[in-house]
KOLNU-391575 format. One record per residue (C-alpha): x, y, z; residue in three letters. Coordinates in steps of 0.25 Angstrom, whole numbers, plus 5000, padded with zeros to 4 digits. Layout:
REM KOLNU-391575
XYZALA...
***
This chain:
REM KOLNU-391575
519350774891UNK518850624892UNK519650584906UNK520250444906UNK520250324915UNK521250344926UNK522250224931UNK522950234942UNK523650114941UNK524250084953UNK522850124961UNK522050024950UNK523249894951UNK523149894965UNK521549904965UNK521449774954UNK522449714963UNK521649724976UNK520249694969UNK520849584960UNK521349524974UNK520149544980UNK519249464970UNK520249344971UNK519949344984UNK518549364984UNK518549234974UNK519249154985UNK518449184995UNK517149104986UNK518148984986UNK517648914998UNK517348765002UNK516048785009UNK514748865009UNK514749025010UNK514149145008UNK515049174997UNK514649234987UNK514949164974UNK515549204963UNK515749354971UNK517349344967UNK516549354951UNK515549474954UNK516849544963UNK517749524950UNK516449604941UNK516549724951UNK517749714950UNK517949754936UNK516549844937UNK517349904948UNK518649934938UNK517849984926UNK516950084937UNK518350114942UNK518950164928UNK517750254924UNK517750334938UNK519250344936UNK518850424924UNK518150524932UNK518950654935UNK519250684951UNK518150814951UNK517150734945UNK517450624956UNK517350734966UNK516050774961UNK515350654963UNK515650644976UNK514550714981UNK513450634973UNK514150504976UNK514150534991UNK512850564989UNK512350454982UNK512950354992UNK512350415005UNK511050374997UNK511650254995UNK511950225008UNK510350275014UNK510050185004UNK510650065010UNK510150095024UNK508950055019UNK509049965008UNK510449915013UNK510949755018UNK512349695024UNK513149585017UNK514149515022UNK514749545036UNK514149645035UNK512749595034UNK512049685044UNK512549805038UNK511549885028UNK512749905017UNK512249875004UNK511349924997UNK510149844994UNK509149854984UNK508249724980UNK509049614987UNK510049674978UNK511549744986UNK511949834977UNK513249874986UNK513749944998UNK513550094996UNK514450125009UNK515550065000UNK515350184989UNK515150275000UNK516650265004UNK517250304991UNK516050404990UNK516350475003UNK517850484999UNK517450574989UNK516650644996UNK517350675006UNK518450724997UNK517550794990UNK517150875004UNK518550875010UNK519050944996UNK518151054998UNK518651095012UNK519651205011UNK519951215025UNK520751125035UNK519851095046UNK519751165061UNK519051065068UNK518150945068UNK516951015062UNK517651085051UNK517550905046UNK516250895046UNK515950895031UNK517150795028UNK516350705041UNK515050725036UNK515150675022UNK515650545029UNK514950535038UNK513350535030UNK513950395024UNK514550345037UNK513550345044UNK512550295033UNK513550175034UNK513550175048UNK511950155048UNK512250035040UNK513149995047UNK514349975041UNK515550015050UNK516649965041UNK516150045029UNK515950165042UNK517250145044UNK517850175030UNK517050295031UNK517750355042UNK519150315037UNK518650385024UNK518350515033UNK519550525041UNK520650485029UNK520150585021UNK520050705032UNK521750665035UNK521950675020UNK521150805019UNK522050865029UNK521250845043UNK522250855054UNK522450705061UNK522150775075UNK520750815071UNK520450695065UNK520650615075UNK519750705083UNK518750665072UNK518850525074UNK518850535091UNK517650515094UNK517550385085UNK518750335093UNK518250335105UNK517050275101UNK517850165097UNK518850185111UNK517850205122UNK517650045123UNK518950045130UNK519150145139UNK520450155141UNK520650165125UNK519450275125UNK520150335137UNK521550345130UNK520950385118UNK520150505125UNK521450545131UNK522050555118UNK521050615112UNK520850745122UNK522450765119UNK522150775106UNK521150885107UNK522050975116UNK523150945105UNK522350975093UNK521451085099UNK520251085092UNK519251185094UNK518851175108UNK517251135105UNK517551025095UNK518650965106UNK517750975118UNK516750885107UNK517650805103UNK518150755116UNK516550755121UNK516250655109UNK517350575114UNK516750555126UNK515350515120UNK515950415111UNK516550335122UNK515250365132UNK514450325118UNK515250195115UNK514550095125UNK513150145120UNK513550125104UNK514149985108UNK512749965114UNK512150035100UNK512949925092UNK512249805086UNK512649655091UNK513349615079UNK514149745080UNK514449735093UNK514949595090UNK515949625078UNK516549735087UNK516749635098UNK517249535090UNK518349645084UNK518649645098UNK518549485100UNK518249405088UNK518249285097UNK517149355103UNK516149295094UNK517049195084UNK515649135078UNK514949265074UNK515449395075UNK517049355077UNK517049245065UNK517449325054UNK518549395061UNK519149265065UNK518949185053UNK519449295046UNK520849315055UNK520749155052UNK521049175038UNK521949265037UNK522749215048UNK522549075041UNK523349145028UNK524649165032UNK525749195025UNK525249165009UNK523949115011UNK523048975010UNK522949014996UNK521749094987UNK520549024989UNK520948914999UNK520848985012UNK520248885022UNK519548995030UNK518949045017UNK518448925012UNK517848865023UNK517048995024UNK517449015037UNK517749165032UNK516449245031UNK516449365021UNK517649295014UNK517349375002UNK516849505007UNK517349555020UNK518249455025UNK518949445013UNK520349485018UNK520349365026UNK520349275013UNK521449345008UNK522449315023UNK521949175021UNK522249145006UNK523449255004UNK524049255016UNK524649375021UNK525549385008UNK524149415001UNK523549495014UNK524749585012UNK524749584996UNK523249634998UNK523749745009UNK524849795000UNK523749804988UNK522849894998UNK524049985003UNK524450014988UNK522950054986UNK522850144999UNK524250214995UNK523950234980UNK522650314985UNK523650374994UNK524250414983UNK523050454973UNK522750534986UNK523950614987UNK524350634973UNK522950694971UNK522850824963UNK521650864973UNK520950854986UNK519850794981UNK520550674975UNK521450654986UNK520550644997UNK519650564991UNK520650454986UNK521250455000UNK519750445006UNK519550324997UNK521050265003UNK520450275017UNK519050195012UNK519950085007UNK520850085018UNK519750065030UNK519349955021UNK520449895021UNK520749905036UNK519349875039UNK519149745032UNK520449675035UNK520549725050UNK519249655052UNK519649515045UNK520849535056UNK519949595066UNK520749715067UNK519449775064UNK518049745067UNK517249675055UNK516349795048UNK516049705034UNK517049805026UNK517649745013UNK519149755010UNK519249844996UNK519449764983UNK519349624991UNK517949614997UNK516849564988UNK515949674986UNK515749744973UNK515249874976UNK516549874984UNK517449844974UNK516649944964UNK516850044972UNK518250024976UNK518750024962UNK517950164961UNK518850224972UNK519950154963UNK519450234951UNK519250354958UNK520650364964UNK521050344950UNK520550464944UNK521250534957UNK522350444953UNK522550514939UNK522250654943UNK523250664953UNK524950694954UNK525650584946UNK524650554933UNK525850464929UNK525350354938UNK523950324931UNK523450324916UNK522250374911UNK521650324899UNK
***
């Protein structure tokens, strides 16, 4: 039987809303008084993905969820090449211009295969976590689920690209809660990150170890695997001064200036301040679309690209901050919903492990224009330029379509 295009319409209004907002602003951000690195006419070539996006959106919504399932084996595959590949042949762009991310060929970028592997893991992941029949007993009963993250997180990593990194492990740990993993041992999971992160203040990492010993007694794991776990703990805070050292200046600076932005306001501080500039210059409706100051006396770097939430505080105001909040909401709990009206494991994890991808983006970009979060160069779904983003942000769209359709309430969606 010929299977139809599936709509979801409530998941595909919300998306054209967010990327028809999102290319509005990315016009904006050309309109500026002085000389930039702007690139021109980028609002023109982000409208043509756009609708190459939605068109490559509707053909995968017509593929049935097994058949989704089955190419992600040879999709995670194809993208760990990938991502070799750009070791090699990679460059940065952007704020992120020390960063081998896009894959370049000739001169040519072709795109960011660490923003296809996120998707890609998803289904993976779900793929792997489907097969399970067992609840797991311990820490290394996980080690599948780990590994097929951890191949592509560290490729990234190698990169670096810690924003992209991140996503990765909000990926891993999202879909593990939604596949059942008891909160208790994913927090034993996640320890010895935390106190990496901890052990440069020691009364936090003290307060933390403390914490984390009661939760061992508590949970009683198996007796090796809490002696090892406690044991990295330590390491990881013994460790951290040496990986500080390890670090490169420019990233020592941005985690300083996370800290300080003041630190360095000329350099390694400017965006963030700039940035909180803006948007606190916005307030309440805006200096109106295409006439923020900050923006058009180029005072905001990656306007277009990274920073381009700051553009919206500064010309929407917080009404159009919140309009474009509320728009992100309603996508992470229509996926919510995909996820929990799925007809099998496979489709619900991987619709909730495409959520979490979205979801540390969006933390991720704005927190750092607010310096809530250090600046990693991660675009904000939908609104950053970037075509290969958007292309394959309207793929998850269509994929959680076709989820969409063959899940508990068909009524919702039309097929055609």
């Amino acid at each position: 039987m010929r299977r139809g295009i599936a709509f979801d319409w409530p998941l595909i209004t919300i998306a054209l809303l967010l990327s028809l907002y999102g290319i509005a602003m990315v016009y904006s951000a050309g309109q500026v008084d002085v000389g930039t690195t702007y690139v021109t006419g980028a609002w023109l070539r982000q409208g043509a993905w756009f609708l190459l996006a939605v068109g490559m959106a509707l053909f995968v919504s017509r593929g049935s969820a097994r058949f989704i399932e089955w190419v992600a084996w040879p999709a995670y595959l194809l993208t760990l090449v990938l991502l070799v590949v750009t070791l090699v042949f990679g460059s940065g762009a952007g704020t992120a211009a020390s960063v081998k991310g896009w894959l370049t060929i000739g001169g040519v970028r072709l795109g960011q295969p660490a923003e296809l592997a996120k998707p890609v893991t998803a289904l993976m992941l779900a793929r792997v976590l489907t097969q399970r029949r067992e609840e797991p007993k311990s820490l290394l009963d996980l080690w599948q689920p780990v590994l097929v993250v951890a191949v592509p997180w560290v490729l990234i990593m190698l990169q670096p690209d810690l924003g992209s990194g991140l996503a990765f492990i909000g990926i891993l740990f999202a879909m593990l809660f939604w596949a059942g993993v008891p909160w208790q041992m994913l927090a034993l999971l996640a320890s010895p990150a935390v106190s990496l992160v901890l052990s440069f203040n020691t009364a936090l990492w003290g307060a933390w170890f403390l914490l984390l010993v009661a939760l061992v007694v508590w949970y009683k794991p198996y007796l090796a695997e809490g002696i090892t776990l406690v044991v990295a703990n330590v390491v990881m805070g013994v460790l951290a001064p040496l990986l500080w050292d390890a670090l490169k200046p420019y990233q020592q600076r941005r985690l300083l200036v996370f800290l300080d932005p003041m630190n360095d306001p000329r350099a390694s501080g400017y965006h963030v301040i700039q940035s909180q500039v803006a948007i606190g210059s916005g307030g309440w409706f805006g200096k109106g679309w295409t006439l923020g100051t900050q923006k058009r006396l180029a005072f905001l770097p990656a306007q277009h690209t990274d920073f381009i939430f700051a553009v919206v505080g500064e010309e929407m105001g917080f009404i159009g901050v919140c309009v474009a909040l509320v728009l992100f909401l309603a996508l992470l709990l229509r996926c919510t919903r995909i996820a929990t009206r799925a007809t099998d494991a496979f489709s619900s994890l991987a619709a909730f492990g495409l959520l979490a991808s979205w979801f540390v983006h969006v933390i991720v970009n704005i927190g750092m224009t607010l310096n809530l979060m250090p600046i990693t160069g991660i675009p904000l779904p939908f609104f950053s330029y970037g075509g290969s983003f958007m292309l394959i942000s309207w793929l998850a769209i269509g994929v959680l379509a076709r989820f969409s359709a063959e899940g508990r309430g068909r009524g919702e969606h039309l097929a055609v």
